[in-house]
N, C-alpha and C positions, 0 to 999 in steps of 0.2 A: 145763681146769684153768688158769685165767689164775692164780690165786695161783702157780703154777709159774714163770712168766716171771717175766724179770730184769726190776729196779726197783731203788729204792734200798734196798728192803725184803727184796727177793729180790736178790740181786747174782750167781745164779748159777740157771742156764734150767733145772731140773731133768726139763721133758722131753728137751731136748735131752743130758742125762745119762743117763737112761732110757734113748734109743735108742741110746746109746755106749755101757754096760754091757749092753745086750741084755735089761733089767727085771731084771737079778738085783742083788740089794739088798746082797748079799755083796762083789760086786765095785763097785759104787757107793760104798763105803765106802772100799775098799782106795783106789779110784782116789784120791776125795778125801781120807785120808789124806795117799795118798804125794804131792798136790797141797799139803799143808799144810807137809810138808818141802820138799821142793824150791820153793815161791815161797820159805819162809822164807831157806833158801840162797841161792838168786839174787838174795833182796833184800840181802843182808850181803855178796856178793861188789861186787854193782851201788853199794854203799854207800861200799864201802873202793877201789874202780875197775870203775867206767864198764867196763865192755864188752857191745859190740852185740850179741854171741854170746850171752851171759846173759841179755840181753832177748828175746831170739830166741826163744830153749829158752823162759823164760814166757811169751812169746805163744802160742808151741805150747799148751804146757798149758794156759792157760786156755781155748783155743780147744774143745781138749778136750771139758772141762768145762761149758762153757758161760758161763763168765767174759765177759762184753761188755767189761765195764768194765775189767778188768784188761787184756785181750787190746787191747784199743781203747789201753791207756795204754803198754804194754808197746811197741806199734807203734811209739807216738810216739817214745820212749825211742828205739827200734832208729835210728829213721831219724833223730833229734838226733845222735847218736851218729858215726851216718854220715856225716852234713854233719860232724862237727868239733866240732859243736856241745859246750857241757858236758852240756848236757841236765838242769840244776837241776830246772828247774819243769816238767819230763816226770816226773823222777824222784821230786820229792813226789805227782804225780799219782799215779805207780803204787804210792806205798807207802801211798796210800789207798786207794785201790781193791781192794789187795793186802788190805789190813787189814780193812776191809770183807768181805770175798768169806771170807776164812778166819775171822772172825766169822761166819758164816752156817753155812757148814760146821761150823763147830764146835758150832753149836747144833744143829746139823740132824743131825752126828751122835752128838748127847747125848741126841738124840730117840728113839734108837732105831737110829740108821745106824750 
């Protein structure tokens, strides 16, 4: 199933979410639901104050999921963060990717998920 892999088209590996829910389409849902919350939270915390712990927690999740792009932006975030850094332009990075990834989901679970 290549249309499965992440792309900018797909932004989230959906086999690799299959073998995280174990094929059940009930809990693929739930999962990315409660992914749709919680990036939203972490992006309004990461918004109003930078913290690495916040990036942390959505690199986990996307990781999850199968997020590349977010989990890949979220890193960068973590370790800006670390250095000292503000981490501006990590932080647009992952509120696109962010954006991105839960556009997908959200189509994906309008589709039936």
């Amino acid at each position: 199933m290549s249309n499965d892999k992440p792309s900018p088209a797909f932004p989230i590996d959906l086999e690799h979410l299959a073998e995280q829910t174990f094929g059940s389409a009930a809990l693929e849902a739930e999962v990315l639901r409660l992914f749709l919350t919680q990036s939203r939270d972490c992006l309004d915390r990461l918004s109003t104050a930078p913290d690495a712990r916040d990036a942390h927690l959505l690199l986990g999740s996307a990781r999850g999921i199968g997020a590349k792009a977010v989990a890949d932006a979220a890193s960068a975030l973590e370790a800006a963060l670390l250095r000292g850094d503000g981490g501006a332009s990590e932080l647009a990075r992952l509120k696109a990717a962010v954006v991105a990834a839960n556009a997908f989901i959200e189509a994906h679970l309008g589709a039936g998920g």
